[in-house]
LUMKE-638220 format. One record per residue (C-alpha): y, z, x; residue number from 1; residue in one letter. Coordinates in Angstrom, 2 decimals, padded with zeros to 5 digits. Each point is the difference from the previous one (the first is absolute). Example, Ala and Ser with C-alpha at 12.3 -4.5 7.8 and 13.67 -1.06 7.14 Angstrom:
# residues 2
R   north      up    east   n res
R -004.50  007.80  012.30   1   A
R  003.44 -000.66  001.37   2   S
This chain:
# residues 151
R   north      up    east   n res
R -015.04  038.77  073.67   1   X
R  002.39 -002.44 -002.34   2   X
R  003.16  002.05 -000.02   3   X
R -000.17  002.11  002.46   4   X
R  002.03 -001.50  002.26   5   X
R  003.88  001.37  000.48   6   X
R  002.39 -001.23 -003.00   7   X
R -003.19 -001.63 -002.02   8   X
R -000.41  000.94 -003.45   9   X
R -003.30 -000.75 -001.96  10   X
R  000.47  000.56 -003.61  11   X
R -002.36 -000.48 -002.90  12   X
R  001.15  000.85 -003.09  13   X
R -002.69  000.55 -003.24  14   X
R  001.92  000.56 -003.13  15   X
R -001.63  001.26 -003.23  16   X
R  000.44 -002.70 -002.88  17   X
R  003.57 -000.51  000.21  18   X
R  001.76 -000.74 -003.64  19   X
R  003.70 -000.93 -000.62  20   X
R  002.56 -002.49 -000.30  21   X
R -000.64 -003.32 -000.94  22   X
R -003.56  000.00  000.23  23   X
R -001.33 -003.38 -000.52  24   X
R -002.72 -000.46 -002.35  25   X
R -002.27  002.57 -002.37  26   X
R -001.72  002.05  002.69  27   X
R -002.82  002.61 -000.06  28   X
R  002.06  002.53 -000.13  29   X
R  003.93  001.80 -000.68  30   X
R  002.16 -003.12 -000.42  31   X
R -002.68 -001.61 -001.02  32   X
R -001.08  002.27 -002.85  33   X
R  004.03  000.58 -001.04  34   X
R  000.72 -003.86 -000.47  35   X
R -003.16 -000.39 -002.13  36   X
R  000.54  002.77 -001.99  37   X
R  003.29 -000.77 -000.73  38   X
R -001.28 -003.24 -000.69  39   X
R -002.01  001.35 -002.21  40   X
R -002.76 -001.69  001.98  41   X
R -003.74  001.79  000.35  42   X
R -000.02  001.74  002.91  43   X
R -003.59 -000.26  001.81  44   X
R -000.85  003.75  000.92  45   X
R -003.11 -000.02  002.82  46   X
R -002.68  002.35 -001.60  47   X
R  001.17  003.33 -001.43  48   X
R  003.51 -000.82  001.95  49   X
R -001.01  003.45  001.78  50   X
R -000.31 -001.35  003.74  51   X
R  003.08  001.57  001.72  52   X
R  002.18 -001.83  002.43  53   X
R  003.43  000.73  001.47  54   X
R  003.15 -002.24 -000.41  55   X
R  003.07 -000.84  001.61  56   X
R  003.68 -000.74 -000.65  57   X
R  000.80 -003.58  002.21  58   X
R  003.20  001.67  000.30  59   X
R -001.66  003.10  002.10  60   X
R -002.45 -002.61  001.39  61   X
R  003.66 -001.52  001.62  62   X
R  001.25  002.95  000.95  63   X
R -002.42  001.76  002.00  64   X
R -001.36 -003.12  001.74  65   X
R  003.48 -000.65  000.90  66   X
R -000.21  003.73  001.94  67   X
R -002.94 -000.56  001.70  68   X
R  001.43 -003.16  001.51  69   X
R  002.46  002.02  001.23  70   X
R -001.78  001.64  002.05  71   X
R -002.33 -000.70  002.97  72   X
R -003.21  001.33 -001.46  73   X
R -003.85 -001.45 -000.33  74   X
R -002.53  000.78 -002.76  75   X
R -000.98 -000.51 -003.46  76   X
R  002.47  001.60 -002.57  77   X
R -000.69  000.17 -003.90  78   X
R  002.55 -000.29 -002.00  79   X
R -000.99  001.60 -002.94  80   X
R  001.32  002.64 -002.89  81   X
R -002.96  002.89  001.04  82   X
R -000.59 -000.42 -004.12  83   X
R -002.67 -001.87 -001.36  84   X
R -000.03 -000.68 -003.61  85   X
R -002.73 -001.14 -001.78  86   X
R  001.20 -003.78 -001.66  87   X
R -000.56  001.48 -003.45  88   X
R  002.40  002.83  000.64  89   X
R  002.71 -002.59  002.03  90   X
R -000.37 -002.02 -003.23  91   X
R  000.82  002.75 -002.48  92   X
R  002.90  000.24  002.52  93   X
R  000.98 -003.99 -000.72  94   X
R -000.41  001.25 -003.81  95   X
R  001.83  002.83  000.25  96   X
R  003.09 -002.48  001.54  97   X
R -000.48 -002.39 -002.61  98   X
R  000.14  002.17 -002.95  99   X
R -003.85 -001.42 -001.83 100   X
R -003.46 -000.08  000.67 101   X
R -001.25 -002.87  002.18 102   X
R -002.43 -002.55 -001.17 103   X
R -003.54  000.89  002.60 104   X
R -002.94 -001.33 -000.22 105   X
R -002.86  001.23  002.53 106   X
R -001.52 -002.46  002.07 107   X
R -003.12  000.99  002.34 108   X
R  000.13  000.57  003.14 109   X
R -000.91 -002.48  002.86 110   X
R -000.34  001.99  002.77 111   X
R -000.54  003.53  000.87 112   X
R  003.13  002.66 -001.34 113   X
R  001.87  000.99  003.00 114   X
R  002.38  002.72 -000.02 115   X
R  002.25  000.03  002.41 116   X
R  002.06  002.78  001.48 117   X
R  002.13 -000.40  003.18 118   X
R  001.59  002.48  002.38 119   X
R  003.87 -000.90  001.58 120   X
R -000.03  003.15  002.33 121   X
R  001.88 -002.09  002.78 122   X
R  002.41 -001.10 -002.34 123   X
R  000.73  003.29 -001.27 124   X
R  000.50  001.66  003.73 125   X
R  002.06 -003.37  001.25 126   X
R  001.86 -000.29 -003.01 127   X
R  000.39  003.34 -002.04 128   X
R  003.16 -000.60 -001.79 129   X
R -001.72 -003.05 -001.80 130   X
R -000.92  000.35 -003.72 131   X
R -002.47 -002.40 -001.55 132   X
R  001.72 -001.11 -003.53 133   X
R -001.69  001.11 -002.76 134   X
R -002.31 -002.11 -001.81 135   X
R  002.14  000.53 -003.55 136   X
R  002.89 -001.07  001.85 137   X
R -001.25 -002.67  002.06 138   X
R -001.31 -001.52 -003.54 139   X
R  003.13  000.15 -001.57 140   X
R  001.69 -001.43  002.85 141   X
R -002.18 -002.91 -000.24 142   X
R -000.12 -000.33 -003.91 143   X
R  003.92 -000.37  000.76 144   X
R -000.33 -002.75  002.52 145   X
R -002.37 -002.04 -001.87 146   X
R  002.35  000.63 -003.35 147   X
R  003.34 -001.56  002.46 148   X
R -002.56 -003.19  001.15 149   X
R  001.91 -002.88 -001.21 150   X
R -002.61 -001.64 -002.27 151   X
């Protein structure tokens, strides 16, 4: 098998939506919803905005893809927070950071809700000093970054 053989490392990494830093555009989702509504731009919220999902600091995305390559190991490895949030609730978070109510306007679905929920086990037992960063922070982090963009 692929990576079995002595020194060989196989390494596929699935992170959850990653947010952060200088994220280009107005995306489906954390960056995406902070720029617009502090824009005050309408935020498009799928459905009842209750379809959970996890997200992911690009900073922790870095770091802990950065470990595994240190190390000679094969296998699939989320890189994930172990928290979903349902978007509604991440965008009362963006709110929350902003200090006012977002402009959202429901749109319909076009495809089926998915929630999705992901386990890091192997992280956790090859890395267990490693703390995701909180969503809160992560947000304000990246409200910062975007605010020090030259325009």
């Amino acid at each position: 098998m692929a990576g079995q053989h002595v020194g060989w490392s196989i390494v596929i990494v699935h992170p959850a939506l990653v947010y952060g830093l200088h994220e280009a555009g107005y995306c489906y989702g954390l960056a995406g919803f902070l720029r617009s509504a502090q824009a005050e731009q309408p935020i498009g919220l799928c459905g009842d905005g209750e379809a959970h999902s996890e997200f992911i600091y690009i900073d922790d995305v870095v770091e802990l893809t950065w470990r595994l390559t240190r190390r000679v190991l094969t296998g699939l490895f989320h890189i994930t927070s172990c928290t979903s949030y349902a978007f509604a609730q991440a965008l009362r978070s963006v709110e929350e950071l902003i200090g006012r109510r977002a402009i959202v306007h429901s749109r319909s679905r076009l495809k089926v809700q998915l929630d999705h929920h992901f386990d890091n086990g192997k992280l956790r037992v090859l890395f267990p000093d490693f703390r995701v960063t909180d969503l809160n922070i992560g947000l304000a982090r990246t409200k910062l970054a975007d605010e020090t963009l030259p325009s």
